[in-house]
C-alpha atoms as a printed R data frame, in Angstrom:
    type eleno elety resid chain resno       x       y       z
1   ATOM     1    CA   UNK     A     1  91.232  72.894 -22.031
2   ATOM     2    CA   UNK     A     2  89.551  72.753 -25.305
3   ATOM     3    CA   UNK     A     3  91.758  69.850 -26.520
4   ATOM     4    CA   UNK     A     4  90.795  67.675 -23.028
5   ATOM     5    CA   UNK     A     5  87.652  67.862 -23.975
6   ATOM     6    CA   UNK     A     6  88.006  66.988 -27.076
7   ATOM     7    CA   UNK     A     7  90.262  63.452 -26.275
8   ATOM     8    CA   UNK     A     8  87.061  63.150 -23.447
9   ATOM     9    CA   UNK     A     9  84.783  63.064 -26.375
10  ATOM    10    CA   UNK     A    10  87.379  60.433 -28.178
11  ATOM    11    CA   UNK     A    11  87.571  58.241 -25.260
12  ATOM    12    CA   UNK     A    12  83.776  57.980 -24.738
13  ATOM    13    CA   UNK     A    13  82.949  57.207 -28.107
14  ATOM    14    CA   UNK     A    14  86.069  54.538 -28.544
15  ATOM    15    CA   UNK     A    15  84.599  53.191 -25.329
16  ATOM    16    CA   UNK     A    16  80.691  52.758 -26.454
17  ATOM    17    CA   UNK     A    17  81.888  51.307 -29.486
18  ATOM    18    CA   UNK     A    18  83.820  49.038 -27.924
19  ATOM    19    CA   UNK     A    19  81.020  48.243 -25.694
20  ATOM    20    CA   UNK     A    20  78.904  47.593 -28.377
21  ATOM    21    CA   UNK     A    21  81.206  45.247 -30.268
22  ATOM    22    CA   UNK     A    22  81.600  43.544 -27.293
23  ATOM    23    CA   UNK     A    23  77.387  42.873 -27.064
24  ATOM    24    CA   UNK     A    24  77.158  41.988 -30.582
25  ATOM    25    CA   UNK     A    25  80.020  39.243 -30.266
26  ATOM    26    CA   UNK     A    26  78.317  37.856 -27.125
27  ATOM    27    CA   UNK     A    27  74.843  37.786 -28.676
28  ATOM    28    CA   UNK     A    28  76.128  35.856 -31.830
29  ATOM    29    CA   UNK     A    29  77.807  33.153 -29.173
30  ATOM    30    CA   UNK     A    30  75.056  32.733 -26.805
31  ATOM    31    CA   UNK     A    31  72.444  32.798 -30.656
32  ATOM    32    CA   UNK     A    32  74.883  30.030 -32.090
33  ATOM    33    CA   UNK     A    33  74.714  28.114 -28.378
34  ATOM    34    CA   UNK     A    34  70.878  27.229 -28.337
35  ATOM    35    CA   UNK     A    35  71.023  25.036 -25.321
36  ATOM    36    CA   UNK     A    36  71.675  28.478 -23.186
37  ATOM    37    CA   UNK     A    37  69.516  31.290 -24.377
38  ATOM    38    CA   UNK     A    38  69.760  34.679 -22.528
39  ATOM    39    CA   UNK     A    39  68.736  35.259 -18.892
40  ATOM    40    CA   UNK     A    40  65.914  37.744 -20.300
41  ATOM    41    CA   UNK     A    41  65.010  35.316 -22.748
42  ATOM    42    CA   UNK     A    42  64.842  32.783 -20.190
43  ATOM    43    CA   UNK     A    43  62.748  34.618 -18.213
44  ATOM    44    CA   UNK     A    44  60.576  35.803 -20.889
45  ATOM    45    CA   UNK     A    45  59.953  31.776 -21.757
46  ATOM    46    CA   UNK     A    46  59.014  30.731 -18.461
47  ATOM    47    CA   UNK     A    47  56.351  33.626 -18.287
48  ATOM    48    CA   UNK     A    48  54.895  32.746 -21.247
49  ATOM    49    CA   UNK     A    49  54.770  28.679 -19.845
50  ATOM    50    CA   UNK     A    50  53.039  29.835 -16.931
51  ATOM    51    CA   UNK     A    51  50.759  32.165 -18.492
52  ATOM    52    CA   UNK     A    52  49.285  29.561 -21.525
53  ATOM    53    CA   UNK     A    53  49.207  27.319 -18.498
54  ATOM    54    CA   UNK     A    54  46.177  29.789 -16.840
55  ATOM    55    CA   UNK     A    55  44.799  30.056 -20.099
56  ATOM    56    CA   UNK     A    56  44.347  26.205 -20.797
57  ATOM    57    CA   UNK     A    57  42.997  25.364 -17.480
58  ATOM    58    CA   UNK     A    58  39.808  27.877 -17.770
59  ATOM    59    CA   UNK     A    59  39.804  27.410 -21.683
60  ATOM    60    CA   UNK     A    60  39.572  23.152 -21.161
61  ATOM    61    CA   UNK     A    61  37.152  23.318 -18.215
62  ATOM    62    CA   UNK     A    62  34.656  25.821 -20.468
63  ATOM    63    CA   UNK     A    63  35.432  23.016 -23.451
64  ATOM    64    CA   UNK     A    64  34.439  19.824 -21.257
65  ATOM    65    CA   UNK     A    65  31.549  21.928 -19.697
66  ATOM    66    CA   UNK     A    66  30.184  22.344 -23.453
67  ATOM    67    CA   UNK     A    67  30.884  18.789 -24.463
68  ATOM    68    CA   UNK     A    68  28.872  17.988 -21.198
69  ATOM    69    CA   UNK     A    69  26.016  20.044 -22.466
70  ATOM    70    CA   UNK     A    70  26.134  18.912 -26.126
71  ATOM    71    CA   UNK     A    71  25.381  15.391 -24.822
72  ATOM    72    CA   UNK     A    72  22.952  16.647 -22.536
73  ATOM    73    CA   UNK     A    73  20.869  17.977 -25.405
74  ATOM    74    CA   UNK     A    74  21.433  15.132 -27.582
75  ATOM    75    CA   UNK     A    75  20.024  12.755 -24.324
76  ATOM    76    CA   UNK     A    76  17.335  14.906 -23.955
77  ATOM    77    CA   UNK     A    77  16.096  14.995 -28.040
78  ATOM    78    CA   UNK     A    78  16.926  11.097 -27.956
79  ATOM    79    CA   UNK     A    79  14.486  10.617 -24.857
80  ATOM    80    CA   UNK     A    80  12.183  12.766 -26.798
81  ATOM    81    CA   UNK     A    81  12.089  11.058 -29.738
82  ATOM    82    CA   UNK     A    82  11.564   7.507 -27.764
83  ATOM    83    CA   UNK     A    83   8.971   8.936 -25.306
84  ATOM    84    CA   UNK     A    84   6.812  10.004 -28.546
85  ATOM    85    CA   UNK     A    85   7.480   6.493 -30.453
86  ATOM    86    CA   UNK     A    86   6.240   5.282 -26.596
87  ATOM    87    CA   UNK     A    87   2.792   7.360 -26.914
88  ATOM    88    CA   UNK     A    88   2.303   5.770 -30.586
89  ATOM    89    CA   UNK     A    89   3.170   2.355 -29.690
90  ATOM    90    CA   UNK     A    90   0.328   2.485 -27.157
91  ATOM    91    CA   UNK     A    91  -2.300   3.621 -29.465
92  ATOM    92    CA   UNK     A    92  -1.198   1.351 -32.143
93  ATOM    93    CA   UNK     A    93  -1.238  -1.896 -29.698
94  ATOM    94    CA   UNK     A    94  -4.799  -1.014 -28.887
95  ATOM    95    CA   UNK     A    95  -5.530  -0.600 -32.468
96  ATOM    96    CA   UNK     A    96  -4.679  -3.674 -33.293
97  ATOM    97    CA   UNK     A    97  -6.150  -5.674 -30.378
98  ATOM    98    CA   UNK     A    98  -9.438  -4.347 -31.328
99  ATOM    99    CA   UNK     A    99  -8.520  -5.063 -35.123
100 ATOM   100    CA   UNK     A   100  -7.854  -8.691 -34.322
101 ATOM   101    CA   UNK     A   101 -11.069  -8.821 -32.429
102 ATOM   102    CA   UNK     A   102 -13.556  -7.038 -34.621
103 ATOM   103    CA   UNK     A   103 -11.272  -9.472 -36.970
104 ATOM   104    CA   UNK     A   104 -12.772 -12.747 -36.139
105 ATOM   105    CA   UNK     A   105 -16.224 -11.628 -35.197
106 ATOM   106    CA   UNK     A   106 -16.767 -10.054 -39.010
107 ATOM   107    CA   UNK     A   107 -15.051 -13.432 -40.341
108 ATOM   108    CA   UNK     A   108 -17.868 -14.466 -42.448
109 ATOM   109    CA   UNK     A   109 -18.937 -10.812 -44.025
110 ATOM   110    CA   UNK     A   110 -16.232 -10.497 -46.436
111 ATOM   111    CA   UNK     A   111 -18.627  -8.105 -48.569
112 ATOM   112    CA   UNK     A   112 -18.030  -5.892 -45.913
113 ATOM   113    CA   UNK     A   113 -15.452  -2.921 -47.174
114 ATOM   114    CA   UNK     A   114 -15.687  -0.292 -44.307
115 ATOM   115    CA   UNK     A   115 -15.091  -1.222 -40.387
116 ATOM   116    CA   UNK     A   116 -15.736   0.610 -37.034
117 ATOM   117    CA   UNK     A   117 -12.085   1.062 -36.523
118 ATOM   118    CA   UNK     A   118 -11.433   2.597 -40.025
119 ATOM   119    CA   UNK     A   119 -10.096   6.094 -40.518
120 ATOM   120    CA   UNK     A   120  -7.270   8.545 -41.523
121 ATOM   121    CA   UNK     A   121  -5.659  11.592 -39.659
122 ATOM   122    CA   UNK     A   122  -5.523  15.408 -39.960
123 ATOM   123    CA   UNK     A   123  -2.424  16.613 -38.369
124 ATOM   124    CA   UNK     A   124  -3.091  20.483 -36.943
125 ATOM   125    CA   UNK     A   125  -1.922  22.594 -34.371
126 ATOM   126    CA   UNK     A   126  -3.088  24.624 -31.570
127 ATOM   127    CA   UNK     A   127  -3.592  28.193 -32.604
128 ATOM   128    CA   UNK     A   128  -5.511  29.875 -29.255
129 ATOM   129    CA   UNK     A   129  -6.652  28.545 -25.791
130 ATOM   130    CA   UNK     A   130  -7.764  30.878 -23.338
131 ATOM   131    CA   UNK     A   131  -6.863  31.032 -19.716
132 ATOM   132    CA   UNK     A   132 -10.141  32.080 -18.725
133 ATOM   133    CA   UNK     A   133 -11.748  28.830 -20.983
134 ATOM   134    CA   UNK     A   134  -9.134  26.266 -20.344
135 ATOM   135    CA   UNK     A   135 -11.207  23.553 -19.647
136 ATOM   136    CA   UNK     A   136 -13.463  24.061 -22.342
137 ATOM   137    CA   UNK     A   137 -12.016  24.979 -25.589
138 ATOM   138    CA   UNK     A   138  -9.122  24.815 -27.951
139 ATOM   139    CA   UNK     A   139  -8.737  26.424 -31.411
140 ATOM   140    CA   UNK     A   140  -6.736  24.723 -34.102
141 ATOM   141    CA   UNK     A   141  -5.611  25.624 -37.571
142 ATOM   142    CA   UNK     A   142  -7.196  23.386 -39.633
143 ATOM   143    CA   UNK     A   143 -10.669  23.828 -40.895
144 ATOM   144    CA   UNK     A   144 -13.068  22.638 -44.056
145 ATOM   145    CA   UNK     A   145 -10.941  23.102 -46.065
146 ATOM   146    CA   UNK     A   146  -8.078  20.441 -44.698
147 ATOM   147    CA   UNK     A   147 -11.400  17.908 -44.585
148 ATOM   148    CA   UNK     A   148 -11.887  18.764 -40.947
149 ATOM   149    CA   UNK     A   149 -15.699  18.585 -40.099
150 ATOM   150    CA   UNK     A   150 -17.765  18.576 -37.556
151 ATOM   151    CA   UNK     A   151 -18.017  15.510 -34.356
152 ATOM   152    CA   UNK     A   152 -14.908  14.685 -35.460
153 ATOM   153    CA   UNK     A   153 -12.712  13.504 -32.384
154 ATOM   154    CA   UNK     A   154  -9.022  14.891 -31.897
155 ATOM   155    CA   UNK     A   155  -5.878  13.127 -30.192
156 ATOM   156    CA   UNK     A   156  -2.763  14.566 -28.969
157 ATOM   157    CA   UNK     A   157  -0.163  11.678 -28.584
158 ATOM   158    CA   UNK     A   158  -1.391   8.807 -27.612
159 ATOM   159    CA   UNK     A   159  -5.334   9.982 -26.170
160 ATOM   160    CA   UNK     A   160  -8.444  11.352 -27.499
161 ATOM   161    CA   UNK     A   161  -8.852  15.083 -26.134
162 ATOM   162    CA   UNK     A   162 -11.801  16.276 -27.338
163 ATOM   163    CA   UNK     A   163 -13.855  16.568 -30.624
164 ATOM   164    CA   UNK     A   164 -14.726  19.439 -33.179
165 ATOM   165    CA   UNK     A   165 -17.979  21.742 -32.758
166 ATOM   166    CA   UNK     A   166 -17.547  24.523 -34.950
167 ATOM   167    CA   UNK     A   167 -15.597  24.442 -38.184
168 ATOM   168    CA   UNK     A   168 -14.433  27.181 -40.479
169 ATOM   169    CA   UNK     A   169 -12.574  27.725 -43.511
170 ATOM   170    CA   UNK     A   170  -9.432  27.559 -41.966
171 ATOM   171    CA   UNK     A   171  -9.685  26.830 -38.553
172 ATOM   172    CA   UNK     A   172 -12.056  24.627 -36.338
173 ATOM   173    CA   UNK     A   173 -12.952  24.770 -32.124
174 ATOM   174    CA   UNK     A   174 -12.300  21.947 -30.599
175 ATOM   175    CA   UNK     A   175 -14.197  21.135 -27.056
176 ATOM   176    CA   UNK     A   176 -12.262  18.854 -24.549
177 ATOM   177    CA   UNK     A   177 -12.467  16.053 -22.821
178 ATOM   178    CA   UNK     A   178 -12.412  18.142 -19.634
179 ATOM   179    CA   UNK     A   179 -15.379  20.917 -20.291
180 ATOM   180    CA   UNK     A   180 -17.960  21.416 -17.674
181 ATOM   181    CA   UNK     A   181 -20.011  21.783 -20.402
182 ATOM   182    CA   UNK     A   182 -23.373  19.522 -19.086
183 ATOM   183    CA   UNK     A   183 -24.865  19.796 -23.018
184 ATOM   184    CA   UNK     A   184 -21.362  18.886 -24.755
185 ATOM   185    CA   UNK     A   185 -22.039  15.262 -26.413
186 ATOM   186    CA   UNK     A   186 -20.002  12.983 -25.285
187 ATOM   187    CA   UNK     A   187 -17.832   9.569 -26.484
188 ATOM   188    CA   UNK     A   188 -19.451   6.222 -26.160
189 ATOM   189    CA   UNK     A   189 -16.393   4.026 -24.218
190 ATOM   190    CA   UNK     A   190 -15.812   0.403 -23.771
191 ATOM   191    CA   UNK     A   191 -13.149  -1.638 -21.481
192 ATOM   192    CA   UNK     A   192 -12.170  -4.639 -22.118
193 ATOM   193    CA   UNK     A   193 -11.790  -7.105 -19.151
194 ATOM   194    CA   UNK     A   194 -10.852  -9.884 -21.349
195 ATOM   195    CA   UNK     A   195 -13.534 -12.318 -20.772
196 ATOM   196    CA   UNK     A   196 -16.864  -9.326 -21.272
197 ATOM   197    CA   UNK     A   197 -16.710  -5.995 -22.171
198 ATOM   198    CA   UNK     A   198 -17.917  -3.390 -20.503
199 ATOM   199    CA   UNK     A   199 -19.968  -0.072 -22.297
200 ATOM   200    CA   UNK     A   200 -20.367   3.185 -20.802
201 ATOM   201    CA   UNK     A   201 -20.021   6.813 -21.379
202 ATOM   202    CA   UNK     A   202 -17.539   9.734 -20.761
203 ATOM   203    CA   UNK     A   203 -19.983  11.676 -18.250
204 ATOM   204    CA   UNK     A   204 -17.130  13.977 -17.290
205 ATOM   205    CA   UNK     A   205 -14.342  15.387 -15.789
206 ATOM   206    CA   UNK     A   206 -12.898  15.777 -12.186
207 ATOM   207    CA   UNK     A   207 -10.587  18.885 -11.828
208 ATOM   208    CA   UNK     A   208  -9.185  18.749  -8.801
209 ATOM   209    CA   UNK     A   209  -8.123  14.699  -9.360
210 ATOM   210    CA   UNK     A   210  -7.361  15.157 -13.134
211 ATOM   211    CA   UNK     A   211  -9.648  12.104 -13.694
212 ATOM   212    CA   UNK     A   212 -12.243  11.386 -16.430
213 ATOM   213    CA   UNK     A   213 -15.456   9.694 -15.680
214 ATOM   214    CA   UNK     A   214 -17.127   6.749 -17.310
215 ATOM   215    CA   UNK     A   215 -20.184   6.507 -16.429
216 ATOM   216    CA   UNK     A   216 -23.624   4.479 -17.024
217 ATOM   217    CA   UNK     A   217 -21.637   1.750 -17.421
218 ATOM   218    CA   UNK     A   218 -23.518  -1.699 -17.334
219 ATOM   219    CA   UNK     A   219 -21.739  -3.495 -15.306
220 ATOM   220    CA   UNK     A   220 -18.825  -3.235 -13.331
221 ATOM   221    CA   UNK     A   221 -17.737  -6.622 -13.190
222 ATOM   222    CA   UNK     A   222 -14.199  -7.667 -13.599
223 ATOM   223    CA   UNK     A   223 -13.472  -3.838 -13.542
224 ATOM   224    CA   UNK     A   224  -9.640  -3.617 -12.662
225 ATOM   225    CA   UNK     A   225  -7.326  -0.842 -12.302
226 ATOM   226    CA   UNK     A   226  -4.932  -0.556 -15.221
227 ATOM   227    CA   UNK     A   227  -7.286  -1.442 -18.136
228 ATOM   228    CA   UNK     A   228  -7.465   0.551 -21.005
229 ATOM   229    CA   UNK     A   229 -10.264   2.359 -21.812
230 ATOM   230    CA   UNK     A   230 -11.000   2.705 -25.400
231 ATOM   231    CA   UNK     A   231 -13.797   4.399 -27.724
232 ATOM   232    CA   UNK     A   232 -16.270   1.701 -28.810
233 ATOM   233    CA   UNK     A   233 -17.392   3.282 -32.126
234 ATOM   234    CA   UNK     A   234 -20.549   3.572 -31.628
235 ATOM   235    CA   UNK     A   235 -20.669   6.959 -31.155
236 ATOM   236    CA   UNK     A   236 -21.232   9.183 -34.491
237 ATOM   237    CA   UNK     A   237 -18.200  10.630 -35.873
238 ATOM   238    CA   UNK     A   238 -15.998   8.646 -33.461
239 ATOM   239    CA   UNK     A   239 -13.770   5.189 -34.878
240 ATOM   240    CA   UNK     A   240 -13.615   2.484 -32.596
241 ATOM   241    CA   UNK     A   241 -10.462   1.367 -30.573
242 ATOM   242    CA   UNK     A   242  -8.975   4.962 -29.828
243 ATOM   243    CA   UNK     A   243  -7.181   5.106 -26.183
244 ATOM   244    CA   UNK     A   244  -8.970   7.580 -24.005
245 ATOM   245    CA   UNK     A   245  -7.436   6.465 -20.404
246 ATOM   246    CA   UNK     A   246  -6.569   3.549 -17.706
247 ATOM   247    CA   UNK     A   247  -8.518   2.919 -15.176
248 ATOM   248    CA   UNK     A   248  -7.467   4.315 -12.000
249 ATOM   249    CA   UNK     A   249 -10.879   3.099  -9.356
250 ATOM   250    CA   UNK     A   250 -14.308   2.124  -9.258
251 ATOM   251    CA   UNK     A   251 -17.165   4.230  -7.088
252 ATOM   252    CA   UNK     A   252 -20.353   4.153  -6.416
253 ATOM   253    CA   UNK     A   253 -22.572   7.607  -6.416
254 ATOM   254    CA   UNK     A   254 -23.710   8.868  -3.130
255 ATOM   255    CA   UNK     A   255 -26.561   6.802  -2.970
256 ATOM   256    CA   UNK     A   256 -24.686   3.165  -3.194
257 ATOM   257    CA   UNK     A   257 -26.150   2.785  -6.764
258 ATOM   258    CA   UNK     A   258 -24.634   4.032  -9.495
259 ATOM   259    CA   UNK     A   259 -21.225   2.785 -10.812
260 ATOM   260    CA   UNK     A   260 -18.547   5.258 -11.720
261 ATOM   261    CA   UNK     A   261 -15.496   4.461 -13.534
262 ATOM   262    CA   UNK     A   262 -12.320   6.927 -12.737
263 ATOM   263    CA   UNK     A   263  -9.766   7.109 -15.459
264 ATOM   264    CA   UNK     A   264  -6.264   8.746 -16.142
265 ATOM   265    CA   UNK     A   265  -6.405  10.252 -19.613
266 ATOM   266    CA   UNK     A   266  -4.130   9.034 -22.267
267 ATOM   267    CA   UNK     A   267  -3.202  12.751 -23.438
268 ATOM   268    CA   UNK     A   268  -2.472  15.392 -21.607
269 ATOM   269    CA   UNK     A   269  -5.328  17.643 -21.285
270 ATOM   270    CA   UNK     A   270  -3.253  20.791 -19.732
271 ATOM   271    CA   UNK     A   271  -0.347  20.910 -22.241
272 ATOM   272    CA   UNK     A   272  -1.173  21.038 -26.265
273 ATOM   273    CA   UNK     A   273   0.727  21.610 -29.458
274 ATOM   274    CA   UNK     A   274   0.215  19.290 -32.225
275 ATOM   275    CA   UNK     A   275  -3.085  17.580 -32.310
276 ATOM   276    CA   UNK     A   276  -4.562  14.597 -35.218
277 ATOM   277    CA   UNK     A   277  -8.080  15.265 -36.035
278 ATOM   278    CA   UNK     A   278  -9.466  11.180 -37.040
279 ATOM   279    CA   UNK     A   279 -11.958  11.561 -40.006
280 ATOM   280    CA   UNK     A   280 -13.619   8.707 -39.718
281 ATOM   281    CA   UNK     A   281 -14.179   6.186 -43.757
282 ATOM   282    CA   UNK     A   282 -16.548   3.899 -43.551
283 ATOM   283    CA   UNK     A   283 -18.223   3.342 -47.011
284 ATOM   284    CA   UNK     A   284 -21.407   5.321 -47.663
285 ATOM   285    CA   UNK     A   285 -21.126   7.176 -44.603
């Protein structure tokens, strides 16, 4: 019994080493014949295929979507960028129309150093506006120091928005266009209809319109919507030929007498960042 067992034992071993000459010899062959690899391996290539095939799909639609995106910022900063050159090609083509005029009329005076329409900028931005003052008041940070001073007016873009009151060291209130303010001085205006021109004031503001009001005008002759409504530089502080608004209509007060001009302002009263303070340089002043 003992010695069955023992040619058992033989028999299995001679067997599993046969066996496993056998699956070396076969692996070598089917290694050497690359055109047929193993049914495993075969089946291990085609799930690989398929799965990098699911991967790409998700992986080139998130791809495209963030190309889409990158030229969707890159439109948007473009239109930026044109919509500001926009706002200062406006104020600069009413510059020089009332450059070429005052121009020609001063002809003769060539002793004359300083203009009405001469001036430099302060660049500053808006440091505090309070909900509950809106309307009325802006802080920036720019004060004496920077050369700010007081009457000065302030632009944002392409508009006049208000004009200093109060001036610090290092920061100065500016009061807008829009405060209900009755004392708040106010910026001489002109339009030009292109044969007269026409002189008023900016009397004030209409909220629920958005509308600026020029009024004690002295004529309304020739008034037409879509003229630009300038400051005439005769008021203080304030250089001649900066764009407060179009005109939008013409009205009478409630008694049939008094002219009203309605405007759209230049700037935009309700949203401010950046704002250029104009310090006005006419010699001696």
């Amino acid at each position: 019994m003992q010695k069955f067992f023992s040619n058992k034992k033989l028999i299995v071993l001679m067997v599993a080493l046969l066996v496993s000459l056998g699956l070396i010899f076969t692996s070598v062959g089917v290694r050497n014949n690359k055109s047929t690899p193993p049914f495993i391996q075969q089946i291990g290539n085609d799930a690989v295929g398929i799965g990098a095939r699911i991967i790409e799909a998700p992986a080139n639609w998130i791809k495209n979507g963030l190309d889409d995106v990158d030229d969707l910022m890159s439109t948007y900063q473009e239109n930026r960028k044109l919509k500001g050159q926009l706002e200062d090609l406006a104020q600069t083509k009413v510059r020089n129309q009332t450059l070429t005029r005052e121009n020609k009329a001063l002809k003769s005076q060539l002793k004359l150093t300083g203009t009405l329409t001469d001036y430099t900028e302060i660049t500053a931005s808006v440091m505090l506006r309070s909900p509950d003052d809106w309307r009325n008041i802006v802080v920036i940070n720019k004060g004496s120091g920077a050369g700010i001073a007081k009457n000065m007016p302030v632009m944002s873009g392409s508009g006049v928005v208000g004009q200093v009151i109060e001036v610090n060291k290092t920061n100065a209130k500016v009061e807008m266009l829009s405060t209900d303010n009755k004392s708040a001085n106010r910026f001489a205006a002109q339009i030009s209809t292109g044969s007269d021109l026409v002189n008023g004031i900016i009397t004030g503001y209409d909220e629920q319109s958005g509308m600026l009001i020029m009024g004690q005008i002295n004529t309304d002759k020739d008034i037409k919507k879509g003229q630009q409504v300038i400051t005439s530089g005769l008021g203080g502080a304030t250089p001649k030929g900066l764009l407060i608004g179009t005109v939008a209509s013409v009205k009478k007060d409630d008694y049939g007498l008094a002219n009203s001009v309605y405007l759209k302002p230049a700037a935009d009263l309700n949203d401010l960042s950046v704002v250029t303070v104009i310090d006005r340089t006419i010699e001696g002043e």
